[in-house]
NUTORMI-799713 format. One line per 10 residues: their letters; for each residue x, y, z of C-alpha. Coordinates in steps of 0.1 Angstrom, whole numbers, m for minus. Example, Ala and Ser with C-alpha at 12.3 -4.5 7.8 and 13.67 -1.06 7.14 Angstrom:
2
as = 123:m45:78; 137:m11:71
***
This chain:
203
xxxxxxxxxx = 0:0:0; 25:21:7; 51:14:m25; 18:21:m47; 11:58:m47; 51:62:m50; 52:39:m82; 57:69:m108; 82:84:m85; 107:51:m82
xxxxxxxxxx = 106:41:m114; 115:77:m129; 144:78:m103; 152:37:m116; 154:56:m157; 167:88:m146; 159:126:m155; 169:131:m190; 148:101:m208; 151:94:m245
xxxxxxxxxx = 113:86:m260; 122:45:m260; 131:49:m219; 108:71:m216; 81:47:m234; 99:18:m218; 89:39:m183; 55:39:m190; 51:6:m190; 70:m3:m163
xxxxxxxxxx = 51:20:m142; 18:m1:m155; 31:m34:m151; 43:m26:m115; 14:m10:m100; m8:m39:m114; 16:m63:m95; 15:m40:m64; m25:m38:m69; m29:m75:m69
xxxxxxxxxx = m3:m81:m40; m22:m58:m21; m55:m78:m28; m38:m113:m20; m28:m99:14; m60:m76:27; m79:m112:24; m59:m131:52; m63:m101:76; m101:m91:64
xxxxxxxxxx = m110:m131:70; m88:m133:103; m109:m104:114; m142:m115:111; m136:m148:125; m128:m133:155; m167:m129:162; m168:m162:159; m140:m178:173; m137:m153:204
xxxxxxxxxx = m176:m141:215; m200:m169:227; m231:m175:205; m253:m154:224; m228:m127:219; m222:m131:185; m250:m111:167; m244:m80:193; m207:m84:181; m211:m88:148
xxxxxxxxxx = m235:m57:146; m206:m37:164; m179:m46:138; m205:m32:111; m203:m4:129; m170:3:130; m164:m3:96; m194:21:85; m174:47:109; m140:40:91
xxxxxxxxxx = m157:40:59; m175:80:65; m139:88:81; m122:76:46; m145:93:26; m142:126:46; m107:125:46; m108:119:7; m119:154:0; m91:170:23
xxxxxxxxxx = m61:185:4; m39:165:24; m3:178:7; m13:209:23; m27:198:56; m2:167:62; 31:177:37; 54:150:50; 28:122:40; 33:133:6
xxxxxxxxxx = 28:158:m24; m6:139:m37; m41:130:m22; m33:98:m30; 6:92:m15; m11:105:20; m42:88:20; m21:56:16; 2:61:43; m29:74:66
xxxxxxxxxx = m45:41:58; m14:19:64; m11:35:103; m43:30:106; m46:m7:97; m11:m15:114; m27:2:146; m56:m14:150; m44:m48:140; m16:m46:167
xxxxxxxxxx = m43:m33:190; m65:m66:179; m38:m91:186; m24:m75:219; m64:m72:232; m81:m103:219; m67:m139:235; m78:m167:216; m84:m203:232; m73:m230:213
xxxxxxxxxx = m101:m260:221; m91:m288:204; m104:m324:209; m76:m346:210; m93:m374:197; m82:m402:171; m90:m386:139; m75:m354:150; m45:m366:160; m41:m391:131
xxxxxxxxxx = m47:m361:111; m24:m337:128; 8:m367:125; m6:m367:90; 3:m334:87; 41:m333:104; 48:m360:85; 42:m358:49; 55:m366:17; 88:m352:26
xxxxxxxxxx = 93:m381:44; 107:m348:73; 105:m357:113; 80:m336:137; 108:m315:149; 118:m301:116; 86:m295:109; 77:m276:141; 106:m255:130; 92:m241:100
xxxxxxxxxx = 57:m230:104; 54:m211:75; 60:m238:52; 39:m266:69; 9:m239:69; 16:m234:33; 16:m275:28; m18:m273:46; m35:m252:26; m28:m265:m9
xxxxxxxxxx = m34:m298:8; m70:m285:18; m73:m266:m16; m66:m294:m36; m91:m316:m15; m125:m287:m22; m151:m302:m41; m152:m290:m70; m181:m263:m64; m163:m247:m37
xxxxxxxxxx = m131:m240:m59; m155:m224:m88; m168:m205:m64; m132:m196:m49; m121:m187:m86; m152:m162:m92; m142:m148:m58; m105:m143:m68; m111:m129:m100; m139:m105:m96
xxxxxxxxxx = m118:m89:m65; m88:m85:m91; m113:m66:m115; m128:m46:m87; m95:m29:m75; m79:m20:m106; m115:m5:m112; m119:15:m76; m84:30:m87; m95:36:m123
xxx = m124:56:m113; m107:78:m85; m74:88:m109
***
């Protein structure tokens, strides 16, 4: 989020001040190419935390709590959303100059404090409880899991989280019947048409 709105900037420094027409057509695409990348990336990675988030409701308040929770986070985000909007029609390079010379450089970095704020502020407040039942098919399924095609001990694989979560989730991808992954295909591409199309209609 942050890279984006400085795109034109980087890649002008990258082909330097006094471009011929082929850099400076070479430029222009360059700048295309790598805030589509940027656009995208930024779509992959808002889905973990938006999905993290609202399982929170679920995960943390008890059922009887959960509509009264639920109808709180709506709330918020209908707040956030009236605060963006407001602050949209702000000249911010005059207001906030060290955020940037354009709306859009300082609306990005107001953005990324505020997510990075209140998702600290969501891990450090909210304690999750981990209420697993260690029965036979879970734990058949969990040594499943450690010890996989790699043929790779418990230990090692306790050591690298990252990749055994990745493992996971192409295991559970690949085993979606086959409904579930047209729907998870629509999903992905009509949210990589809906960006580029927000920031088409705002430039």
């Amino acid at each position: 989020m942050l890279l984006l709105p400085w795109t034109p900037d980087l890649v002008d420094i990258a082909f330097g001040p006094n471009q011929t027409d082929a850099q400076h057509e070479a430029a222009f695409v360059t700048k295309g190419i790598l805030a589509t990348l940027l656009i995208f990336t930024l779509n992959i990675s808002l889905q973990p935390i938006q999905s993290g988030l609202r399982s929170l409701v679920v995960d943390v308040a008890p059922p009887c709590q959960q509509v009264q929770a639920s109808s709180y986070a709506s709330i918020i985000v209908g707040i956030g959303s009236i605060f963006g909007y407001c602050v949209g029609i702000i000249d911010m390079p005059t207001v906030f100059p060290f955020l940037g010379d354009t709306n859009f450089k300082a609306l990005c970095a107001i953005a990324s404090i505020c997510l990075t704020g209140t998702v600290c502020l969501t891990c450090v407040v909210i304690k999750e409880k981990q209420n697993l039942r260690r029965d036979d098919g879970v734990d058949g399924l969990q040594h499943s899991a450690e010890n996989d095609d790699d043929g790779e001990d418990i230990e090692t694989q306790k050591g690298r989280p990252i990749i055994r979560a990745v493992k996971e989730a192409l295991g559970t991808a690949r085993a979606l019947p086959k409904k579930i992954k047209q729907v998870c295909v629509v999903q992905m591409f009509a949210w990589m048409s809906w960006f580029p199309f927000l920031y088409y209609v705002t430039t």
